[in-house]
N, C-alpha and C positions, 0 to 999 in steps of 0.2 A: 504494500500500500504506500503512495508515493507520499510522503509526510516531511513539512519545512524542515529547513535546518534550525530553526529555531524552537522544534517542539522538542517539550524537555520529558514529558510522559509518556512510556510505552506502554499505558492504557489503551484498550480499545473503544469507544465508548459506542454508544447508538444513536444512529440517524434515523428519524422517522418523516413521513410528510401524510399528514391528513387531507385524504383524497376528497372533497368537498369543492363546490363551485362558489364564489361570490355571494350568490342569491342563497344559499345555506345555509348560513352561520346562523348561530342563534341570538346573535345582537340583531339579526334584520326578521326574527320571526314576527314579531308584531305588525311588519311593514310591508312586508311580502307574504302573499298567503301562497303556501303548497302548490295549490290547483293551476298559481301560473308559474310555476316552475317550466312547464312545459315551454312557454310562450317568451322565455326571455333567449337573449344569446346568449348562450356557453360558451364558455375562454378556458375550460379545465384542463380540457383534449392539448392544445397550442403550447400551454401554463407546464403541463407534465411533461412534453416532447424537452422542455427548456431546460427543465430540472434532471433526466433522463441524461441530457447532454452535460450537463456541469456535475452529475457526479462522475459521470466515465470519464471527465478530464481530470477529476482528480481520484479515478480508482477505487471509488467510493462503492458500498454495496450498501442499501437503506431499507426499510420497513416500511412498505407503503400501507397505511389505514386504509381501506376505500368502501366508502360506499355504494350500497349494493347500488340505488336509482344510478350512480355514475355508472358504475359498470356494467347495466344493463344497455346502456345507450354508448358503451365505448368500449367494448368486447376487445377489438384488437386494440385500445389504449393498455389494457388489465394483461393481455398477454405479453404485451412488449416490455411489459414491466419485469414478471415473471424470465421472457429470455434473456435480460439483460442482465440476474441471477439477481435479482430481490426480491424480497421478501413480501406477498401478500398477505393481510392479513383484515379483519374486519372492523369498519367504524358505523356498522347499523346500516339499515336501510334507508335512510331518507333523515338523518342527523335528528332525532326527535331524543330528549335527554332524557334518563332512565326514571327522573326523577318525574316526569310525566305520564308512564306507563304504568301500569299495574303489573304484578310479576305474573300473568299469564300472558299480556300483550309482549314483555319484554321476552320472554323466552320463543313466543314464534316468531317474533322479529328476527332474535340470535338465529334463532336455526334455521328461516328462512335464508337470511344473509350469506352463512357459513356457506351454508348447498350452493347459494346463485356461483360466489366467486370459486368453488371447488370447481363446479362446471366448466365455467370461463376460464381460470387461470392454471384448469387439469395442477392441481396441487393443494395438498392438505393446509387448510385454513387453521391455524393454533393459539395465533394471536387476537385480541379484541381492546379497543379505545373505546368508551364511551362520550357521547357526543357530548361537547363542553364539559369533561372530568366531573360528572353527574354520580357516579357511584361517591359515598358519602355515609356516616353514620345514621340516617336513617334508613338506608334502602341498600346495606350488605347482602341481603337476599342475593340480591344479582350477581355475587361469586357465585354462590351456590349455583345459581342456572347456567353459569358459565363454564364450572366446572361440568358439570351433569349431562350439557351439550355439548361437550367434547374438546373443548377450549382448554389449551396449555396455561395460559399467562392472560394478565390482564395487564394493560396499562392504562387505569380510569380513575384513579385516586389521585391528588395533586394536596401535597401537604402545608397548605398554603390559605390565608385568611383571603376572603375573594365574596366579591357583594353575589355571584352565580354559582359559584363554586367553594369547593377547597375543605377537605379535612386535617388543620394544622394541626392534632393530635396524632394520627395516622404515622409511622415510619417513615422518614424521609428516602432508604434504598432499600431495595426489591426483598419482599419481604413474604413467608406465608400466613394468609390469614388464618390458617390451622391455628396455630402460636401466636398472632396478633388479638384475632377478636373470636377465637374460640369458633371457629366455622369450619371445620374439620371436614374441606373438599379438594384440598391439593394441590389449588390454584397458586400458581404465583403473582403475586401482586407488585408492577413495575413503576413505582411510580415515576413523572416528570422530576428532573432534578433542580433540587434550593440548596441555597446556600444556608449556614449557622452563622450568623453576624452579629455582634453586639444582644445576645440574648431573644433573636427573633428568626424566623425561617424566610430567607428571600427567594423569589421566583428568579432562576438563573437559563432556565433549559430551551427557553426560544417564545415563538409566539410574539404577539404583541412586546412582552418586555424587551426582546429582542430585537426591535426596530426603535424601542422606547430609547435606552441604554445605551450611552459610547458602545462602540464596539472593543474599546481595549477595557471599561468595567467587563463585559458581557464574558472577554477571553480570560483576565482573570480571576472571575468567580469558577469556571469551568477548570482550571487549571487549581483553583484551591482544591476543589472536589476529587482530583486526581491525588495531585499529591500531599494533601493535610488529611484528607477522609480517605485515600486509597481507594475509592471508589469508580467505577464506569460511570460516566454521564450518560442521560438519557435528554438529547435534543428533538424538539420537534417544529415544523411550519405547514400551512397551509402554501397550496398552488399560487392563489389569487393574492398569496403576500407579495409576489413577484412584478404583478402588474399593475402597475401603475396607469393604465389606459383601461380600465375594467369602467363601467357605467356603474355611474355615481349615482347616490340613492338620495331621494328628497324627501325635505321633513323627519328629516332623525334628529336626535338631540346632540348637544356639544358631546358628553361624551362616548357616544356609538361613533361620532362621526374621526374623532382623535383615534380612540379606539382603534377602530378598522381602518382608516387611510394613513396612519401617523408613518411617513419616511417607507412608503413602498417602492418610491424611486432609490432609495440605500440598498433594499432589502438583499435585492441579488449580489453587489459586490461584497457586500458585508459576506452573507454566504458562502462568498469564491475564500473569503480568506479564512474564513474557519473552516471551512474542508481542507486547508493548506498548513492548516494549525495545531491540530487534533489528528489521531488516527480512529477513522470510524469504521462502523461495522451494523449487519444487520439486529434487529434485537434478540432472534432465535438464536444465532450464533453466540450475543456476548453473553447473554442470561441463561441461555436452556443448554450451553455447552456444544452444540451441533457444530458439524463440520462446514468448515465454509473458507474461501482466502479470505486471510485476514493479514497477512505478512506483508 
């Protein structure tokens, strides 16, 4: 794995990218209804071809989330993913957060999902994200259905104070809820990576903060995590953080709008140089021990 001369950790850490479109997220559900999903333009297909090409220039192999609605409508985007030796794995059907479902809605979603992308991407689905890090102290249930439909790992906890999200009680690294919260299903639990600062847990692992953030804060909270915590980092971004020519949404409030468009024009070079900085790797590979290049 081609890696600067100036990176000082030979940790492997995880690169992820949450396969969702724009029109997706859950800062725009109030503003977009579902039903026109159909009816807007799609930039995820163009957005993924981009990211597809900036890992293979830096030898990068990644964990792509995807939702099932994308990869119903972009079959050979989901395979190309797949030959290019990465990692698919599942972020729900249509980004609806668990914290909305009932646990019999969310369990035929899961296994709906798992089936569509086995089909498409001919490979065992092990992985699952839930949409907006929606798994949470009140609704653990959803290991359990995770495990039980046949899910390795989860990465859907985020141990972090968050007005949508975040259970900053939770483990900060990959952790089982067998021995965490007493849920004796197997699963591994992966959470986004924070930092320990000053007595409080910071968000460090991508996303929004990561366009928020200098980029030399951003490299060295990831670089404490290495070598003060000895731990793998677990990074993550969406497609449409790349694009900066994405249709702009009206009538949101200041902060949905900071939120989602804060420095998309940064987002890719910043990207180029943390894949030049870090040595990454898929998530099955760094956490479940599986064979894959990583050298």
């Amino acid at each position: 794995m081609a890696v600067s001369a100036g990176s000082e950790s030979l940790i492997v850490n995880a690169m992820s990218v949450d396969v969702e479109d724009y029109f997706q997220v859950s800062a725009f559900e109030r503003h977009i209804a579902r039903q026109d999903w159909e009816h807007l333009p799609c930039r995820v297909e163009a957005n993924v071809e981009r990211i597809l090409t900036l890992f293979e220039r830096h030898k990068v192999k990644a964990t792509f989330f995807m939702l099932g609605w994308v990869a119903e409508r972009y079959p050979a985007m989901v395979r190309g993913i797949v030959a290019a030796g990465h990692e698919l794995a599942s972020h729900g059907y249509e980004h609806i957060r668990v914290v909305q479902q009932t646990p019999e809605a969310f369990r035929a979603d899961v296994i709906h999902t798992r089936q569509l992308l086995e089909d498409i991407g001919g490979c065992v689905i092990q992985g699952y994200r839930a949409a907006s890090y929606s798994i949470g102290r009140d609704n653990l249930w959803a290991l359990d259905v995770l495990a039980e439909t046949g899910h390795r790992y989860s990465s859907s906890i985020y141990p972090i104070r968050h007005d949508l999200y975040g259970m900053p009680e939770a483990p900060r690294f990959p952790f089982n809820p067998d021995e965490a919260f007493k849920r004796g299903n197997g699963l591994l639990e992966i959470p986004v990576t924070t930092l320990k600062l000053g007595g409080r847990t910071w968000p460090c692992g991508g996303g929004g903060y990561f366009r928020l953030f200098p980029y030399a804060l951003s490299r060295w909270a990831l670089q404490r995590v290495n070598q003060d915590d000895g731990q793998a980092a677990v990074f993550y971004f969406h497609p449409w953080e790349i694009d900066p020519e994405q249709p702009r949404q009206q009538g949101i409030g200041l902060k949905t709008r900071v939120r989602h468009y804060l420095n998309l024009n940064r987002m890719e070079s910043r990207l180029d140089r943390l894949l030049g900085d870090f040595r990454w790797g898929r998530m099955d590979q760094v956490f479940l021990g599986q064979s894959g290049a990583l050298a």
